[in-house]
PAFI-81807 format. One record per atom (N, C-alpha, C): x, y, z; atom name; residue number from 1. Coordinates in steps of 0.2 Angstrom, whole numbers, plus 5000, padded with zeros to 4 digits. Each point is the difference from the previous one (the first is absolute). Layout:
BEGIN
((X; Y; Z); "CA"; NUM)
...
This chain:
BEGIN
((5436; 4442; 4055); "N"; 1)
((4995; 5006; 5000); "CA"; 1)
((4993; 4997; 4999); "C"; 1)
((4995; 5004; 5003); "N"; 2)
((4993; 4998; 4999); "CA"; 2)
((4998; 5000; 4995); "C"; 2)
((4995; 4997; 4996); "N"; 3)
((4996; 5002; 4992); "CA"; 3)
((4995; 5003; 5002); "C"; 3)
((4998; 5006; 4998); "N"; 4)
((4994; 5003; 5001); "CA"; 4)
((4995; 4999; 4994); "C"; 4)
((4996; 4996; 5001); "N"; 5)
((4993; 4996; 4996); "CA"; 5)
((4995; 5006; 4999); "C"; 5)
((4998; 5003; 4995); "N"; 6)
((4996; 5004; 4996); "CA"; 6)
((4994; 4997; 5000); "C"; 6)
((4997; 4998; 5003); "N"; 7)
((4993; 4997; 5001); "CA"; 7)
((4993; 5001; 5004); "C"; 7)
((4995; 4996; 4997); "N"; 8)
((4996; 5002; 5007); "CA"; 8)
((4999; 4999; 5006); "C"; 8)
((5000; 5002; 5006); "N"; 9)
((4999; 4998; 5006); "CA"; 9)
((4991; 5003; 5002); "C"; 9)
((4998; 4995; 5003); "N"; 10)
((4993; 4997; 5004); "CA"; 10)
((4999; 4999; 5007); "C"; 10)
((4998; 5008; 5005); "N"; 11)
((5000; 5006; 5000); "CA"; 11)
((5008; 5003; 4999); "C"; 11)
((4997; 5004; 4996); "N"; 12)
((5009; 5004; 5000); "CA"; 12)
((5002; 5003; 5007); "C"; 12)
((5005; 5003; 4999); "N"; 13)
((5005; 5002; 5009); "CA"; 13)
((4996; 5006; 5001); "C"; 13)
((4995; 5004; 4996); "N"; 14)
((5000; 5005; 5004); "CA"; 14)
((4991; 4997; 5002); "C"; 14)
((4997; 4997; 4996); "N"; 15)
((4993; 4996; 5004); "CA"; 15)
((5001; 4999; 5008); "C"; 15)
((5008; 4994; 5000); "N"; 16)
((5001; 4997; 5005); "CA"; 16)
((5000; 5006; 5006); "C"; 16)
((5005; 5007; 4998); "N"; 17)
((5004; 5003; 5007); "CA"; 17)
((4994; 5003; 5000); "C"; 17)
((4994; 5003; 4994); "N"; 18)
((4993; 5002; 5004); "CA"; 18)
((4998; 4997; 5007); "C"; 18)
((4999; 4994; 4999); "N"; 19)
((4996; 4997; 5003); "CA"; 19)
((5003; 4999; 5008); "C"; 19)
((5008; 5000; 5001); "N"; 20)
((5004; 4998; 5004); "CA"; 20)
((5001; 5005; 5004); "C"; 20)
((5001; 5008; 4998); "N"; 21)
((5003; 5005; 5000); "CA"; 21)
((4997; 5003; 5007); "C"; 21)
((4994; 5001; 4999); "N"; 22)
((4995; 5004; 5005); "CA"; 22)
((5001; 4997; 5008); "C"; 22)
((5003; 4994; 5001); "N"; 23)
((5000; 4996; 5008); "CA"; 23)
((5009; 5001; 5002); "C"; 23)
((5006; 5003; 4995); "N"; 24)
((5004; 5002; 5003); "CA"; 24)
((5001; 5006; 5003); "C"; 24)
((5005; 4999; 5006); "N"; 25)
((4998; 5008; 5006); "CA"; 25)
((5002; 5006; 4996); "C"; 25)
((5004; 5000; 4996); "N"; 26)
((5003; 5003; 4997); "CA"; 26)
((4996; 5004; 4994); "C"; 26)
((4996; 4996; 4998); "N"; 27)
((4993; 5004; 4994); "CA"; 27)
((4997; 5007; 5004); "C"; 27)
((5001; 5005; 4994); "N"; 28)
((4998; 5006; 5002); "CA"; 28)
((4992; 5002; 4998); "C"; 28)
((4997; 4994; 4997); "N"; 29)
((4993; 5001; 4991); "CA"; 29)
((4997; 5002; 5008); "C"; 29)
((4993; 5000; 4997); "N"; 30)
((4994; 5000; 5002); "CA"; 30)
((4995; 4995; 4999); "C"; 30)
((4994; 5002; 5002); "N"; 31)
((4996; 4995; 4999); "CA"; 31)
((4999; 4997; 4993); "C"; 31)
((5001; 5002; 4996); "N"; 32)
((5000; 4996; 4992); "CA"; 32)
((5004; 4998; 5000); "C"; 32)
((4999; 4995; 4996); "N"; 33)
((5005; 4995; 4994); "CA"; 33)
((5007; 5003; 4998); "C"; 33)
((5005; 4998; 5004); "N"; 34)
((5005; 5003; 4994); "CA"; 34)
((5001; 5003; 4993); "C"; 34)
((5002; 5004; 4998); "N"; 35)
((4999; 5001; 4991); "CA"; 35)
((5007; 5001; 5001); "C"; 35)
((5003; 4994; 4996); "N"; 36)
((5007; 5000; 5001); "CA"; 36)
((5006; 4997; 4994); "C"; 36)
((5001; 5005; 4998); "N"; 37)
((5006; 5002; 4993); "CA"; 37)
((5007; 4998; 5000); "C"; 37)
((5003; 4998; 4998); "N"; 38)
((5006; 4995; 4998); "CA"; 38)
((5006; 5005; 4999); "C"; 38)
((5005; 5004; 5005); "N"; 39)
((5003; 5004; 5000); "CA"; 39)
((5007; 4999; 4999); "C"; 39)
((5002; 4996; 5001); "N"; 40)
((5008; 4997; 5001); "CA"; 40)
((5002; 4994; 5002); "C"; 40)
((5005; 4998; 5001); "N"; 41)
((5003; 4993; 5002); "CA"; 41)
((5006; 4999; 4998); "C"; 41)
((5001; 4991; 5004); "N"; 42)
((5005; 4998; 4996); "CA"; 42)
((5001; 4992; 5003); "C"; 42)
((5005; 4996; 4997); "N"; 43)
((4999; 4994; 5001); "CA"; 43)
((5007; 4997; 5004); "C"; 43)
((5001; 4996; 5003); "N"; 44)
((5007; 4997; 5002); "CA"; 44)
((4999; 4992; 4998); "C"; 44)
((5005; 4997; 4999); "N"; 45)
((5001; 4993; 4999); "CA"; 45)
((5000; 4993; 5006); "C"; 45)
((4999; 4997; 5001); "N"; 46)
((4999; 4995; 5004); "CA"; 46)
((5007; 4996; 4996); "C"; 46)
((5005; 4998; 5005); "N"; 47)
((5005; 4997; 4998); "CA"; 47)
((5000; 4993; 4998); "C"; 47)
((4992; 4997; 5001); "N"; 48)
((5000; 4990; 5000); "CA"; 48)
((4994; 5003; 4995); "C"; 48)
((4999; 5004; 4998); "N"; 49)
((4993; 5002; 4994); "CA"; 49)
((4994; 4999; 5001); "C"; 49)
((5001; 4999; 5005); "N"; 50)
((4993; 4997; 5004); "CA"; 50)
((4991; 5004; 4998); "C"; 50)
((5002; 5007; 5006); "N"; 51)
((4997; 5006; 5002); "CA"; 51)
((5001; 5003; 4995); "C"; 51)
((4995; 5005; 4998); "N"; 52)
((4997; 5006; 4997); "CA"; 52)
((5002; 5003; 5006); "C"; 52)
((5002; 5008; 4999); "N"; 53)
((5003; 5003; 5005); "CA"; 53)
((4999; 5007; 4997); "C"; 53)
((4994; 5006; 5000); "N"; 54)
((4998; 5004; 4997); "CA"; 54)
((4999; 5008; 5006); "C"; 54)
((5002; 5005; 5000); "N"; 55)
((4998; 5006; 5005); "CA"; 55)
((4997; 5006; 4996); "C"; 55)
((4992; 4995; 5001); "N"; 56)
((4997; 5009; 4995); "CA"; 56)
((4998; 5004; 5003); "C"; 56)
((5000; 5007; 4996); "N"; 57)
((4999; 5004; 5003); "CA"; 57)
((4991; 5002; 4998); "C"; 57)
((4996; 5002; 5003); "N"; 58)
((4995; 5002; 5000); "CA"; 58)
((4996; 5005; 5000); "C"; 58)
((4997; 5006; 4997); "N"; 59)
((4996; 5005; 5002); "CA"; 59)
((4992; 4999; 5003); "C"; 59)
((4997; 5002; 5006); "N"; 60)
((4995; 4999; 5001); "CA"; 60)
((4995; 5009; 5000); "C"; 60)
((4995; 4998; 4995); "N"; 61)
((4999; 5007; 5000); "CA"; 61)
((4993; 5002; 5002); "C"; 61)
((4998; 4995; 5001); "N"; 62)
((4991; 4999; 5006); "CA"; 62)
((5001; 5006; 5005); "C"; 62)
((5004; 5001; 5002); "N"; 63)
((4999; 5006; 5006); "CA"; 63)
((5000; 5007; 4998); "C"; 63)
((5001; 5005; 5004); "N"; 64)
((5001; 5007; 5000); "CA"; 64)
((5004; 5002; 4994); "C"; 64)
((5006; 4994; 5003); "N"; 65)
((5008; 5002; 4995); "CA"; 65)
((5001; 4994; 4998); "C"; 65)
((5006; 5001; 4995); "N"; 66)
((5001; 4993; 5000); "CA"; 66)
((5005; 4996; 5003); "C"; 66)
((5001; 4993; 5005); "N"; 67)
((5006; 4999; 5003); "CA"; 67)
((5006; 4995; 4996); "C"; 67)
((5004; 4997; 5000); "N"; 68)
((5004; 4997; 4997); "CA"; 68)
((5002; 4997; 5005); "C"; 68)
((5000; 4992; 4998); "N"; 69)
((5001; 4995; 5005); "CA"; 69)
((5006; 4997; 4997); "C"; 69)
((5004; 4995; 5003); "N"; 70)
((5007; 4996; 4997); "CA"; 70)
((4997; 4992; 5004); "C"; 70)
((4998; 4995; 4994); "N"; 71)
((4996; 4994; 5002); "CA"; 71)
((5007; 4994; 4996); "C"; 71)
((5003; 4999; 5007); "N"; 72)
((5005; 4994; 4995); "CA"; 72)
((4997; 4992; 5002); "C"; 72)
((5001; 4997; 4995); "N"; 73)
((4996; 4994; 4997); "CA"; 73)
((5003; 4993; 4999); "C"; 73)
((4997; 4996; 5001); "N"; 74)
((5004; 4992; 4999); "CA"; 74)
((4994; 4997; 4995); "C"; 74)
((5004; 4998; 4994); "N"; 75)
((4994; 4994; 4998); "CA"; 75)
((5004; 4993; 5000); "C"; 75)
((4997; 4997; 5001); "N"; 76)
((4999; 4990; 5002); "CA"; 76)
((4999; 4996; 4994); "C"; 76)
((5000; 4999; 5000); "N"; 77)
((4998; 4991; 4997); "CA"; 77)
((4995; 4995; 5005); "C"; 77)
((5003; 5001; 5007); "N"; 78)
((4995; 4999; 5003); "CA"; 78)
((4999; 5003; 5007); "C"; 78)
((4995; 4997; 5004); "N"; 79)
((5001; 5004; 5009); "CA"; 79)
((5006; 5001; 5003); "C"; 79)
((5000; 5004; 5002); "N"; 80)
((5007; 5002; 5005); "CA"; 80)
((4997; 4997; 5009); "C"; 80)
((5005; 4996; 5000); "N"; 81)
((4997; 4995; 5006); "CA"; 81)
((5000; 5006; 5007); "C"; 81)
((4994; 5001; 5003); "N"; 82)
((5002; 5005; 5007); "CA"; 82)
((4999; 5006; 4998); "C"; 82)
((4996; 5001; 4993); "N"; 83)
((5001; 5007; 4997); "CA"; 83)
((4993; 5002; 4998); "C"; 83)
((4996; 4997; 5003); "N"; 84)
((4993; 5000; 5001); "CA"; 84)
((4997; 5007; 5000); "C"; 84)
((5003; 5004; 5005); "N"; 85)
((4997; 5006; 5001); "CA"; 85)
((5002; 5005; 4997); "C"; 85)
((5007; 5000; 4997); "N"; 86)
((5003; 5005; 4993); "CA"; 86)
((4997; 4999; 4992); "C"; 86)
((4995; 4995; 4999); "N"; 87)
((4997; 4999; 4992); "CA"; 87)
((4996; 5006; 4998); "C"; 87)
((5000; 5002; 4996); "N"; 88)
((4999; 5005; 4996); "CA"; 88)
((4995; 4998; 4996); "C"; 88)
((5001; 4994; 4996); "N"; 89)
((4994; 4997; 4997); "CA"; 89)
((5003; 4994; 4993); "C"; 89)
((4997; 4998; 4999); "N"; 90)
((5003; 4997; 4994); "CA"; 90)
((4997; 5000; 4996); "C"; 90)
((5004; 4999; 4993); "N"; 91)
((4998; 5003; 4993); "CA"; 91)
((5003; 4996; 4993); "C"; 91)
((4995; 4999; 4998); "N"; 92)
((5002; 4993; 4993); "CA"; 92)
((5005; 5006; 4995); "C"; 92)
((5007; 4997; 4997); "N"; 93)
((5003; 5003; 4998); "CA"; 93)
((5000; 4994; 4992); "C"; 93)
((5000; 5006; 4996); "N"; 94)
((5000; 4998; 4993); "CA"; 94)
((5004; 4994; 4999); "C"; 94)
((5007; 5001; 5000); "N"; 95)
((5005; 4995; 5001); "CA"; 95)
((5003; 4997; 5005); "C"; 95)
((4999; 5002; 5006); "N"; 96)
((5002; 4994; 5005); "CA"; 96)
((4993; 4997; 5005); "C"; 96)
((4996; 5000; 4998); "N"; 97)
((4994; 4998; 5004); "CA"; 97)
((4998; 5005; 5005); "C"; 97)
((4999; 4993; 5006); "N"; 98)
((4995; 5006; 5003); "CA"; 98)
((5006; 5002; 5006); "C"; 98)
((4999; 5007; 5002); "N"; 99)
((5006; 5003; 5005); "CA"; 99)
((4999; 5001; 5005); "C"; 99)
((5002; 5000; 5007); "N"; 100)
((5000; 5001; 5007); "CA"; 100)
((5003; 5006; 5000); "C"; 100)
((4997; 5005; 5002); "N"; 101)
((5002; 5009; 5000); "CA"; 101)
((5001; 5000; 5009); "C"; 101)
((5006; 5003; 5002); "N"; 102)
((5000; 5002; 5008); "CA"; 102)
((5004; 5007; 4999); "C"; 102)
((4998; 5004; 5007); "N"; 103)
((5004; 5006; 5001); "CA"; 103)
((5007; 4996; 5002); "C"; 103)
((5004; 5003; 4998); "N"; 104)
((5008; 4998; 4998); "CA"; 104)
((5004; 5001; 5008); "C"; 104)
((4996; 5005; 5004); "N"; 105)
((5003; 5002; 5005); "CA"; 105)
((5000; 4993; 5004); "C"; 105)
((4994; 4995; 5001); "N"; 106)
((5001; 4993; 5000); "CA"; 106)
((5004; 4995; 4996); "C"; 106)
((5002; 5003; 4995); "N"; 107)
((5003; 4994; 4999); "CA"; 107)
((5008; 4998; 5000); "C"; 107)
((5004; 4995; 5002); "N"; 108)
((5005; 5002; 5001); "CA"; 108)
((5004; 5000; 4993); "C"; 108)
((5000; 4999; 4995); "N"; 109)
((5005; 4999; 4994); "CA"; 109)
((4999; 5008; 4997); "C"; 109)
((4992; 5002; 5003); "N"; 110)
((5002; 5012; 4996); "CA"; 110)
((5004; 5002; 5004); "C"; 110)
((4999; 4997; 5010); "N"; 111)
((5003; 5004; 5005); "CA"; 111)
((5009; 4999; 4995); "C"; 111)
((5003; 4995; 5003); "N"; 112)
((5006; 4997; 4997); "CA"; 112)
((5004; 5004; 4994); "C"; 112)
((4996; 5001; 4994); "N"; 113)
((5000; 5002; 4996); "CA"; 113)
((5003; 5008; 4999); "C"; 113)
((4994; 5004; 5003); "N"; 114)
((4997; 5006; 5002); "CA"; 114)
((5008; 5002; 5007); "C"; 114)
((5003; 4997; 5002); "N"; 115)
((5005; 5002; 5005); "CA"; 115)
((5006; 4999; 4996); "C"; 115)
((4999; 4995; 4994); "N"; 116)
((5007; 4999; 4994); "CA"; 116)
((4998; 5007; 4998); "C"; 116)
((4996; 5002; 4998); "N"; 117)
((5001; 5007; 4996); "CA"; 117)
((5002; 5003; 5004); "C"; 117)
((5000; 5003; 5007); "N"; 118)
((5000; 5003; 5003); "CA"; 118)
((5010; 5002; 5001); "C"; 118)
((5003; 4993; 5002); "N"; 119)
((5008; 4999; 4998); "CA"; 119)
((5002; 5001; 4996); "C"; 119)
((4996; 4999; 4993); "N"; 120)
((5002; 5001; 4991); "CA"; 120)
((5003; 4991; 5000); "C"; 120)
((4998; 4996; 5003); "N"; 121)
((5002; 4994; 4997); "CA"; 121)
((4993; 4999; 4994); "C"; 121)
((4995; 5005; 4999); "N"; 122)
((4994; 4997; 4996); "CA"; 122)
((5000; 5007; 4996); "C"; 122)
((4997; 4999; 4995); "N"; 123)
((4998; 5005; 4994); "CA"; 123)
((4993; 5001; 5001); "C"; 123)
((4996; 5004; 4999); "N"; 124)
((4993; 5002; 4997); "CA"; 124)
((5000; 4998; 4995); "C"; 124)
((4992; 4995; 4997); "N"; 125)
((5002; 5001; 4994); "CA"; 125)
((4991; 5006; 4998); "C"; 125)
((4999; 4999; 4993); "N"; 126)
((4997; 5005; 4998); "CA"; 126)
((4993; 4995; 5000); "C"; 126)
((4995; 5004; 5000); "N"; 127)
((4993; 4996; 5004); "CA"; 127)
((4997; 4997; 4995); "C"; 127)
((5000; 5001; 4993); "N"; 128)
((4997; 4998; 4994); "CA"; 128)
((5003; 4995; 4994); "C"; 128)
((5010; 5004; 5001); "N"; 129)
((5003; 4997; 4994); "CA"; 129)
((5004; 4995; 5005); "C"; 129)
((5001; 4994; 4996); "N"; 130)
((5003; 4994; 5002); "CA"; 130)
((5009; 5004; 4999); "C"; 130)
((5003; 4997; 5006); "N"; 131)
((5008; 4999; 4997); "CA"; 131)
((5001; 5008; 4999); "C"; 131)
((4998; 5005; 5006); "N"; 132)
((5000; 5010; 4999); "CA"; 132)
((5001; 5002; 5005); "C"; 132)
((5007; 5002; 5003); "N"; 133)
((5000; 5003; 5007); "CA"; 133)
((4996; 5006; 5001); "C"; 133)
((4997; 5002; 5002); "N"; 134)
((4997; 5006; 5003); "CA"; 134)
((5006; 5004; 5005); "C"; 134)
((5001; 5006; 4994); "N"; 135)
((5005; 5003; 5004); "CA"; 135)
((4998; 5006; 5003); "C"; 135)
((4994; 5001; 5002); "N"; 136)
((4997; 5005; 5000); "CA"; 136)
((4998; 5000; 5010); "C"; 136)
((5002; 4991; 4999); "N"; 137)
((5001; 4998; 5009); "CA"; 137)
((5005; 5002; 5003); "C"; 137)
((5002; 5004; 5005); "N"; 138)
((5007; 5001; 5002); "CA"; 138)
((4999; 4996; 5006); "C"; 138)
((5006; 4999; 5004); "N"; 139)
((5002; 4996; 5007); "CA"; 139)
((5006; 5003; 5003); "C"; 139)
((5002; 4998; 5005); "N"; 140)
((5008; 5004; 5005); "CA"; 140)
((4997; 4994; 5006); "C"; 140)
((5007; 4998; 5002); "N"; 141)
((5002; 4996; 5006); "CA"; 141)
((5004; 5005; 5003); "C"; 141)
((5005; 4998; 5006); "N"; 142)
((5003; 5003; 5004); "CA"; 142)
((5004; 4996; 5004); "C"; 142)
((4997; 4993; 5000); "N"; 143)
((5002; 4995; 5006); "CA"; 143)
((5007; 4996; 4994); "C"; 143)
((5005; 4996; 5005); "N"; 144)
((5006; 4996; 4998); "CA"; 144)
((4999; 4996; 4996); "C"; 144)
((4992; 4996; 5000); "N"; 145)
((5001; 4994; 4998); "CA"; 145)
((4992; 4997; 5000); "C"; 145)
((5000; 4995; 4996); "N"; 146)
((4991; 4998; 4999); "CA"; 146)
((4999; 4999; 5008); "C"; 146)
((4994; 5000; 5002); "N"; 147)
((4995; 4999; 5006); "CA"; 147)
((4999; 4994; 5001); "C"; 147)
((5001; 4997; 5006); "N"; 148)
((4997; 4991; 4999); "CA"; 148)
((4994; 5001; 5002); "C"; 148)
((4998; 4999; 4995); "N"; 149)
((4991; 4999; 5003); "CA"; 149)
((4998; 4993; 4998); "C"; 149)
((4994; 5001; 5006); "N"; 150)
((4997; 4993; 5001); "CA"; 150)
((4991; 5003; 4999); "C"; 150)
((4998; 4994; 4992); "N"; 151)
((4992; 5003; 5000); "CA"; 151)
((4995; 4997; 5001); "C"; 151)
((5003; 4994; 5006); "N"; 152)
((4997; 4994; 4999); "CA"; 152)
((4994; 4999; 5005); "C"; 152)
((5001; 5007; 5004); "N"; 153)
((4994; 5003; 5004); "CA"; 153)
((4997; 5007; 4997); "C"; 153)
((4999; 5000; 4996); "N"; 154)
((5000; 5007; 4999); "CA"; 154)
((4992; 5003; 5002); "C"; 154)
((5002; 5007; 5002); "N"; 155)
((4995; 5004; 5005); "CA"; 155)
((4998; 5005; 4998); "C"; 155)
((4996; 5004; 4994); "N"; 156)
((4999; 5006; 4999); "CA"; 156)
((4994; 5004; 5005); "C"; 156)
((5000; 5007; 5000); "N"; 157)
((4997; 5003; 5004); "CA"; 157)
((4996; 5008; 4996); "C"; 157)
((4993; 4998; 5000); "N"; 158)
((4999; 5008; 4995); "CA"; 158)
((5001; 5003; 5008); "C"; 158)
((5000; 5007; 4997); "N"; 159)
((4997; 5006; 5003); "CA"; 159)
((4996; 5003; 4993); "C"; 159)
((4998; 5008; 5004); "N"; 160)
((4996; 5004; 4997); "CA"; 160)
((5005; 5003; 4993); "C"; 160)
((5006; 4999; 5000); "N"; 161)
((5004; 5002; 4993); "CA"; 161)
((5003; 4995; 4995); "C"; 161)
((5002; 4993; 5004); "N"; 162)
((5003; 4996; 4999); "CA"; 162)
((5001; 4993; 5002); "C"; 162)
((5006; 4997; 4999); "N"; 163)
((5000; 4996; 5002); "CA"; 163)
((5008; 4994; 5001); "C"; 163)
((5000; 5001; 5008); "N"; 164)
((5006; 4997; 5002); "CA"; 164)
((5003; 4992; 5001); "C"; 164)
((5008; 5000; 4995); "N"; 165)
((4998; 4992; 5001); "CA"; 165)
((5009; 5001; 5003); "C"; 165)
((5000; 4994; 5005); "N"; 166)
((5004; 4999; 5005); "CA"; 166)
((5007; 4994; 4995); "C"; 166)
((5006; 5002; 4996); "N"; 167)
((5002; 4999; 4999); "CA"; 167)
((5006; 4994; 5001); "C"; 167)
((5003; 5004; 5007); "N"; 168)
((5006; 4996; 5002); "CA"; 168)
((5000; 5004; 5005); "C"; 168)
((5008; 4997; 5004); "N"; 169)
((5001; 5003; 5007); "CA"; 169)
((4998; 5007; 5001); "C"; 169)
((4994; 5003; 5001); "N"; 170)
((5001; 5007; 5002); "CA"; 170)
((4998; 5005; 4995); "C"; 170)
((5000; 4996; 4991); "N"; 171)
((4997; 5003; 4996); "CA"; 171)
((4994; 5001; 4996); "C"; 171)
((4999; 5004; 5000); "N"; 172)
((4991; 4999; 4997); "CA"; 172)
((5001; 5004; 4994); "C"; 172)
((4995; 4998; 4996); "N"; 173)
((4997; 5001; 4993); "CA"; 173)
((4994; 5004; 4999); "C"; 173)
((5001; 5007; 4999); "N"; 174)
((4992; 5003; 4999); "CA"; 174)
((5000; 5003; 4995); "C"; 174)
((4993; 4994; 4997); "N"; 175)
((4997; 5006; 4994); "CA"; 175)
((4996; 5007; 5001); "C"; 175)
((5000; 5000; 4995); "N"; 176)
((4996; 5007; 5000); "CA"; 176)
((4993; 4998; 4995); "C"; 176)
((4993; 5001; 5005); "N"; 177)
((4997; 4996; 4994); "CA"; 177)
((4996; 5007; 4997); "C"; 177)
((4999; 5004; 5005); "N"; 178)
((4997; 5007; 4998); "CA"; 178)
((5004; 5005; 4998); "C"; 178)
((5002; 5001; 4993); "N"; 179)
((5006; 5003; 4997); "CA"; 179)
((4999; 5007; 4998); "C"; 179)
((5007; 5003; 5001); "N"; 180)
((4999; 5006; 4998); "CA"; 180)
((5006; 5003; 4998); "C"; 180)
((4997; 5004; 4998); "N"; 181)
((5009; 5004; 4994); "CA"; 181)
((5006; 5001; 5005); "C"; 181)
((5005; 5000; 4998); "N"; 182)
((5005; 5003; 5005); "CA"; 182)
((5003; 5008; 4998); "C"; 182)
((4998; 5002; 5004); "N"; 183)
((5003; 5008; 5000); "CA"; 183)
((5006; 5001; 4994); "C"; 183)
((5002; 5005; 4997); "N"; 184)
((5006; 5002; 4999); "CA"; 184)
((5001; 4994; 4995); "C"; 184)
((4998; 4996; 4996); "N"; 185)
((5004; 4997; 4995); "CA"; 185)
((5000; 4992; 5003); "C"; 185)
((5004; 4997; 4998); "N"; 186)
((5000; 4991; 4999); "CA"; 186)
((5002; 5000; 5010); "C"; 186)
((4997; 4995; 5001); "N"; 187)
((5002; 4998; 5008); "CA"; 187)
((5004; 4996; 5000); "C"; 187)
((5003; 5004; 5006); "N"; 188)
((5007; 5000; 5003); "CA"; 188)
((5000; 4995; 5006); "C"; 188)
((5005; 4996; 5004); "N"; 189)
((5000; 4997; 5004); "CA"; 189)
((4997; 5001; 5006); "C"; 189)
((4994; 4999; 5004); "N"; 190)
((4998; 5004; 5007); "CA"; 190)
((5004; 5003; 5005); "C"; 190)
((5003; 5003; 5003); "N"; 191)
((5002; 4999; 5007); "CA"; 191)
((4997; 4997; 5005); "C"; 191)
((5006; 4996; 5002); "N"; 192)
((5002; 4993; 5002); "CA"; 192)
((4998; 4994; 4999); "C"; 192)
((4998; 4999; 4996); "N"; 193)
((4999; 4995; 4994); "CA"; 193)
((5005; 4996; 4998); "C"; 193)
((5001; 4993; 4997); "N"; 194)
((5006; 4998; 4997); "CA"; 194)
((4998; 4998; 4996); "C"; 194)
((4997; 5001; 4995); "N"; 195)
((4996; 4999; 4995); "CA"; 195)
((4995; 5002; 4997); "C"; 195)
((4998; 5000; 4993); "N"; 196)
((4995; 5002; 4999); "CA"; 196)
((4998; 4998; 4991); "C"; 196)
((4994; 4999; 4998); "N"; 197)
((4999; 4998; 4994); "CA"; 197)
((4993; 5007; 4996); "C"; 197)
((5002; 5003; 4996); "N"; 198)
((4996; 5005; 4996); "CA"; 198)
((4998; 4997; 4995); "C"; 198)
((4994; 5004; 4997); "N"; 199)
((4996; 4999; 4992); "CA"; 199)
((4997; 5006; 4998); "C"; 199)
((4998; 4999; 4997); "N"; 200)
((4996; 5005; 4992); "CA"; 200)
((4994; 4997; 5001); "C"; 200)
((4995; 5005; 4998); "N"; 201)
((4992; 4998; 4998); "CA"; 201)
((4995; 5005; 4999); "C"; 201)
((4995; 5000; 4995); "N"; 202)
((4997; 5005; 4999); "CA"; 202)
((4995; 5004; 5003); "C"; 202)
((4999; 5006; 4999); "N"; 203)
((4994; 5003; 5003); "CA"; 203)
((4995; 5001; 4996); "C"; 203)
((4995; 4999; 5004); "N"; 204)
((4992; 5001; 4996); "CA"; 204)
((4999; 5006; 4992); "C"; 204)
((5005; 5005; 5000); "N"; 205)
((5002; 5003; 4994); "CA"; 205)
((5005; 4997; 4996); "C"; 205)
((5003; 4996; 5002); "N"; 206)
((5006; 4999; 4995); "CA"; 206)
((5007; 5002; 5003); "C"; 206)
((5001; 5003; 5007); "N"; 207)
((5008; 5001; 4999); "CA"; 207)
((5002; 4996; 5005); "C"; 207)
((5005; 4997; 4998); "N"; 208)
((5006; 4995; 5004); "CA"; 208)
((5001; 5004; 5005); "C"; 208)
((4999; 4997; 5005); "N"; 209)
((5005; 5000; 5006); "CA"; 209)
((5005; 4995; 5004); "C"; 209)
((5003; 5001; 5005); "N"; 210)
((5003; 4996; 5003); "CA"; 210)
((5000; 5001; 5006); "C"; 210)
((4997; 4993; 5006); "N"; 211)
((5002; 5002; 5007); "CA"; 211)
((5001; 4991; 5002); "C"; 211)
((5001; 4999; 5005); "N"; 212)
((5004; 4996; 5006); "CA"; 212)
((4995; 4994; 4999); "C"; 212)
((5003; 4995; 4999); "N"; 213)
((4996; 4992; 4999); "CA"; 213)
((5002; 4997; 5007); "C"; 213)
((5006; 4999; 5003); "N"; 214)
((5001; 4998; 5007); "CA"; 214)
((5006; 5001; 5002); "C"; 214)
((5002; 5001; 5007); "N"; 215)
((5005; 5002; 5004); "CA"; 215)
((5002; 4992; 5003); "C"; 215)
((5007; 5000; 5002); "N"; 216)
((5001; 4996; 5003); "CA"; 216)
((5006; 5001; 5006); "C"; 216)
((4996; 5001; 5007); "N"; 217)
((5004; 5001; 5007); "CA"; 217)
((5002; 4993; 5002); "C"; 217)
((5008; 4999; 5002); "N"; 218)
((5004; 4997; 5002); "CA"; 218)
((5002; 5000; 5006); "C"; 218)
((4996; 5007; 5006); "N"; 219)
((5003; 5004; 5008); "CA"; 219)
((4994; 5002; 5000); "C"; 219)
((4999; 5001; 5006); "N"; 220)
((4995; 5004; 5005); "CA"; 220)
((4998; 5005; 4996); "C"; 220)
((4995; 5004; 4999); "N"; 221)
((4996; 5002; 4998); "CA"; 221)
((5001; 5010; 5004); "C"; 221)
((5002; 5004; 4996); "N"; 222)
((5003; 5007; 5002); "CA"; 222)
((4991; 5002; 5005); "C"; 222)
């Protein structure tokens, strides 16, 4: 399990996702600066202990309204070789020095990870306390058996909601980076979907909600 280090970080994550934020297709702000508030999340473990592997949630409230974003995260020790264009920033950590921050959708040990939850071969854990499932993350498979994927090319793709990663033969991985509640109580499996990964996260008042973190299609698209 990860230890999560109580310390300070230099710039902290939401300095960095300001600065970061504004040049994804998928940002809804405006011309200001992000004003952006720490809504939810959660952590997954890297199997070789390597990666920091973190999916925060975010509120940005510079706009009209507020939007909530799902920004999932790698931290380093060092460069991610070939992942030049995915850094986010780096940032001096109290206890493990200085860190390489990349959007996770790059990286292949969250993609990896992020599709174990998906099967239930991984756990969520909780974003703050060391060694604490997060039960508040739900998942649902459908398919016979793990997926063999290969992340040794790995290809993410934004659009204007999100963001699509190409996981194995014929199946792909979509987050959802622009979130929103799901109707009707805790989210259910999509139609035609063969997976799918849910979360909890606050609204600018204080009430918990729940909507859709990412689908995963394994067929042709309905």
């Amino acid at each position: 399990m990860a230890v999560i280090h109580h310390t300070v970080i230099k710039p902290t994550k939401l300095e960095l996702l300001a600065s970061w934020l504004p040049a994804r297709p998928w940002y809804r702000g405006g011309a200001d600066e992000p004003r952006l508030a720490k809504a939810g999340g959660f952590r997954l473990d890297d199997p070789q202990g390597e990666v920091g592997i973190e999916f925060i949630v975010v509120t940005d409230a510079s706009g009209a309204h507020p939007v909530t974003y799902l920004v999932p995260l790698t931290y380093r020790g060092a460069p991610l070789e070939g992942a030049e264009h995915a850094l986010v920033g780096t940032m001096e950590h109290g206890v493990l020095g200085q860190r390489w921050a990349y959007d996770g959708c790059h990286d292949p040990v969250l993609v990896a990870q992020l599709l174990a939850l998906v099967e239930g071969r991984a756990q969520a854990q909780a974003q703050s306390v060391s060694d604490t499932p997060d039960r508040e993350v739900t998942r649902s498979y459908t398919g016979d058996g793990p997926l063999h994927a290969d992340f040794t090319a790995l290809t993410a793709t934004d659009d204007r909601e999100g963001t699509e990663l190409p996981v194995a033969h014929g199946a792909t991985l979509r987050l959802h980076r622009v979130l929103r509640p799901a109707p009707g109580g805790p989210p259910a499996l999509p139609q035609g979907a063969s997976g799918h990964v849910a979360g909890a996260w606050d609204t600018p008042d204080g009430t918990r909600i729940q909507g859709l973190f990412a689908v995963l299609h394994t067929g042709p698209r309905a």
